[in-house]
N, C-alpha and C positions, 0 to 999 in steps of 0.2 A: 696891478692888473693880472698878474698873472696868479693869482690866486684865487681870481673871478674865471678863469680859464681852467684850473684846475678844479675849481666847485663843479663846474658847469659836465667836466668829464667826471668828475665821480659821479655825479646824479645819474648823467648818462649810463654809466656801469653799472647803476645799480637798476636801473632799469631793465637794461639788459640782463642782469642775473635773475632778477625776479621776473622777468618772461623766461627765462630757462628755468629757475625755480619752480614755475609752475607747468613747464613744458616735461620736466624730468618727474614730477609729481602723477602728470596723467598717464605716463611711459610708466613707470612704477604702479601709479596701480591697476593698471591692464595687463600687465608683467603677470603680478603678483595675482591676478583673477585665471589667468591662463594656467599659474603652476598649480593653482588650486584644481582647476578643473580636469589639469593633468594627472596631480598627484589624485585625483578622486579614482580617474578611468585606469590608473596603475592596479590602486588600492580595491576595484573591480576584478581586474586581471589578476592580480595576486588572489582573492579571494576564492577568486574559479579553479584556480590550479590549484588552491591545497587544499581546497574541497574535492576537486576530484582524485586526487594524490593520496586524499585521505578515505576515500571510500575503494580505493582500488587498493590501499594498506588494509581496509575491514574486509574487503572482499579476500583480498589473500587470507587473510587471518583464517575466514572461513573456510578457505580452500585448501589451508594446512590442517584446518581441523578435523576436516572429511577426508583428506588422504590417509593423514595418521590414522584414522580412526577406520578407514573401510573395512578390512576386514571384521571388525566389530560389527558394524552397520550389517556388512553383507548375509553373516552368520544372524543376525537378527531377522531380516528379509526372508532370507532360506528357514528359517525357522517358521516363521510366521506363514508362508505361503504352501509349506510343508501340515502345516494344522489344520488348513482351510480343506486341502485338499485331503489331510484325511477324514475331515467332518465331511465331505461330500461322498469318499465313499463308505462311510458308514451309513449314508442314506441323511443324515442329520446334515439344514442348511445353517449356517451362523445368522442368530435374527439377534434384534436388538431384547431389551429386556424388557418392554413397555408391550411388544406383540406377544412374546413368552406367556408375558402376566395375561393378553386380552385373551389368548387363545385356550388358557385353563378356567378360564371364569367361563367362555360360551359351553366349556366343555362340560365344567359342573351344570351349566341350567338347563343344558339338555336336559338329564336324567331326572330333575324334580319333578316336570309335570307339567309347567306353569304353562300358558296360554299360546298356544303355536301359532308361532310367528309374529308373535307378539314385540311391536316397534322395528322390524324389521323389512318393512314394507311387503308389498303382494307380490308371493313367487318368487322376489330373489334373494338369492346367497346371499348371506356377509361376507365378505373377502376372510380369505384363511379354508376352505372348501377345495381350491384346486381350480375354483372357475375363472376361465379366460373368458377376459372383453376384446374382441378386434383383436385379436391374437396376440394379446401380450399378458402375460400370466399374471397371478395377482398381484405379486409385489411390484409392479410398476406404478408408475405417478397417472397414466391415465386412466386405467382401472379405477382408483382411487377417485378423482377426479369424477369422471361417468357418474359412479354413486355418489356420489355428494350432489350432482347437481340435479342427478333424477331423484334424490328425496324430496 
């Protein structure tokens, strides 16, 4: 009998281990979903700091670059601003090369002869004359503008 007794308790244990078995199984993998989800919002947080760790490393870098280098820069600026201004007083303004080229092509068809006013519309300038629209001289954007839409 008493091995009818001891069967009876092992079943019993083993039941009981196999509801822990499966109790330890569900704790395990909710465990294991939470360090997932942890190790994710870590693996976030790490990402942000050496990304910003690393643009504030590029930004220094640039801002060793331009200290080292200011007085280069500066003498280039002073330069540059020094040229402008003496093309201003020699009367000559700094235009691009594409007005340069337009302004010697009107200048040659003057002289040939060809048909006055010819594609220029009736009575006005072409810009490069010296004529102000609404008082902003010619090289601005709404001069520009004006004529273009009254053509």
């Amino acid at each position: 009998m008493s091995s009818i007794v001891q069967s009876l308790s092992d079943i019993v244990a083993s039941v009981f281990e196999l509801f822990g078995s499966i109790i330890q199984t569900i704790f395990n993998v909710f465990r294991t979903a939470f360090e997932g989800i942890f190790h994710f919002a870590q693996g976030i947080i790490t990402f942000l700091l050496d990304f910003v760790r690393g643009t504030i490393h590029a930004a220094g870098g640039l801002g060793k670059f331009v200290v080292g280098n200011f007085f280069v820069l500066a003498v280039i600026a002073v330069a540059f601003f020094g040229y402008l201004q003496y093309q201003r007083r020699q009367g000559n303004t700094v235009k691009k090369e594409k007005e340069k080229e337009k302004g010697k092509k009107e200048e040659e068809g003057k002289g040939k002869g060809k048909g006055k006013g010819k594609g220029k519309g009736k009575g006005k300038k072409p810009l490069g004359h010296g004529v102000k629209y609404d008082g902003v001289s010619e090289g601005g954007f709404l001069p520009k503008l004006l004529l273009h839409c009254s053509n």
